[in-house]
C-alpha positions in Angstrom: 193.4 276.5 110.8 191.7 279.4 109.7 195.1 280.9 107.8 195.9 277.6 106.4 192.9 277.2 104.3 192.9 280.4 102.1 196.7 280.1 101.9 196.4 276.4 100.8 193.9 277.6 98.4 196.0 280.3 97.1 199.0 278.3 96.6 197.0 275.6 95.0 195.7 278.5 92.1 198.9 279.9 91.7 200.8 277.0 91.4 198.6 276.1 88.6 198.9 279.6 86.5 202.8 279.4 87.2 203.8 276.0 86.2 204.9 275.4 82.5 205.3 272.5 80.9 203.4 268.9 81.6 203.4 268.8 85.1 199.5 270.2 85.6 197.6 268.1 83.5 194.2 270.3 84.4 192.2 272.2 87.0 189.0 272.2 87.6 186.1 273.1 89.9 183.4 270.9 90.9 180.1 272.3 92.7 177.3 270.5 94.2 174.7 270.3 97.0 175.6 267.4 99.3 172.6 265.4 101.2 173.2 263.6 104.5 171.8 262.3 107.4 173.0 260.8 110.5 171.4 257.7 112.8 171.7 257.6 116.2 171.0 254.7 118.7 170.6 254.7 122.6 170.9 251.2 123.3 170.5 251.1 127.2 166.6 252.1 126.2 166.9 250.2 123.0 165.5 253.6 120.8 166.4 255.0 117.7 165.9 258.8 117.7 164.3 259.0 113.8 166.2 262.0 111.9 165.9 263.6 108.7 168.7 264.5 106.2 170.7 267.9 106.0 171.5 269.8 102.5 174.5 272.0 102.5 176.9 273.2 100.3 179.3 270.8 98.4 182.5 272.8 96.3 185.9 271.4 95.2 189.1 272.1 93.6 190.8 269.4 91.7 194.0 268.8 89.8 195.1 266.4 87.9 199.2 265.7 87.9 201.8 263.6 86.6 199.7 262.9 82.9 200.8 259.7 80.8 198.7 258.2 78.4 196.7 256.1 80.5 198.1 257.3 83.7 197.6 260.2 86.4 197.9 261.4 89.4 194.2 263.5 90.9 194.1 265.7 94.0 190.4 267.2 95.3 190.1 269.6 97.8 186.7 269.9 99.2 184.1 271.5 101.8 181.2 269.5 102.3 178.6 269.9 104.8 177.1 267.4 106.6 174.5 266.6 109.5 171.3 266.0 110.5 167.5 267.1 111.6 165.9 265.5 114.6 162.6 265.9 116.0 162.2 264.5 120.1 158.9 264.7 122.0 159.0 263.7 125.4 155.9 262.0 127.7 154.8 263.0 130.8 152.6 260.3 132.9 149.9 261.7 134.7 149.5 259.3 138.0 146.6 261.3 139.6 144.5 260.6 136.5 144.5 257.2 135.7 148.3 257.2 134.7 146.9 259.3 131.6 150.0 260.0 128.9 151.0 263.2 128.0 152.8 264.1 124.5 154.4 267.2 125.0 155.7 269.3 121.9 157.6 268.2 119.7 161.1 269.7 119.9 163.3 270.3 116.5 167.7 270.4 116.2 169.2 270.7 113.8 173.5 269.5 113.8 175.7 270.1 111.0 179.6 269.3 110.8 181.6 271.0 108.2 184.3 269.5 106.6 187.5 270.2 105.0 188.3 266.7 102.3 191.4 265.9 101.0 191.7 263.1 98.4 194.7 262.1 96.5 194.1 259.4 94.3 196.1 257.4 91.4 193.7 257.6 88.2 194.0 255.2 85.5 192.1 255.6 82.1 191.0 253.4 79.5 190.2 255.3 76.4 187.1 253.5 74.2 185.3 254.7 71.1 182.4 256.6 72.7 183.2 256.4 76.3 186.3 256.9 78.6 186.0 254.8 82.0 187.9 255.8 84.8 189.4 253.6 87.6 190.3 255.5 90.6 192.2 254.5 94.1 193.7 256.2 96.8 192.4 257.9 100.3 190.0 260.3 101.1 191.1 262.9 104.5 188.2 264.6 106.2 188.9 267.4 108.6 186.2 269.0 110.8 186.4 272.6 110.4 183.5 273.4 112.5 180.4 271.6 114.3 177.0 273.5 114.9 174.1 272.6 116.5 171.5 274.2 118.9 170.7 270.7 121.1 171.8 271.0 124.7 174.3 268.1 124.1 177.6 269.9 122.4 179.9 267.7 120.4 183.2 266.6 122.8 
């Protein structure tokens, strides 16, 4: 996986400066920071472990084929991070002193899954005086490249 990526890349930029004619409509690069968060929900206990939203990195390629008037064709290729911040105390219950409750420390982890996207879709254009709305379908392919965390409970 690691040699497909630069070589997918590479083919994708020099297929661009090689072709002639109207078959690349344009290329372009889109760069970002992508926000997200994940929930998670233990339901024998019936708790939701509260978490906080991840920033990462968000960087595309896209290329726009096949151009008619009104018509085209739009590939992206992305890497987005995603993930989450959790914070988990656990309680300790004192028996021997009048079931007293303990809140121990607060413990931090931090997960992030990072994602390879794919997204070929059909792109159809309505040209107006000021504006130019867009109406785009087609799927959207994510492929986990990597997953990090430091929790003792590893993604399987």
């Amino acid at each position: 996986m690691k040699r497909i990526i630069p070589s997918l890349v590479f083919v994708l930029l020099f297929a661009t400066l090689t072709v002639e004619g109207q078959f690349i409509r344009s290329v372009g690069l889109k760069a970002g920071i992508s926000l997200a968060d994940q929930s998670y929900k233990f339901t024998p206990i019936d708790y939701t472990l509260e978490t906080k939203p991840v920033t990462g990195p968000g960087i595309a390629i896209l290329m726009e084929a096949f151009g008619g008037k009104r018509f085209s064709v739009q590939s992206d290729l992305a890497f987005v991070t995603k993930g989450s911040k959790s914070t988990t105390r656990s309680v300790t219950v004192n028996h021997l002193e009048n079931d007293k409750i303990i809140v121990n420390k607060a413990d931090s982890k931090v997960s992030k899954f990072y994602y390879l996207c794919l997204s070929p879709v059909a792109r159809y254009r309505i040209d107006m005086e000021r504006i130019t709305p867009y109406a785009l379908l087609g799927p959207r392919v994510d492929f986990l490249l990597r997953y990090k965390t430091d929790s003792d409970y590893p993604l399987d």
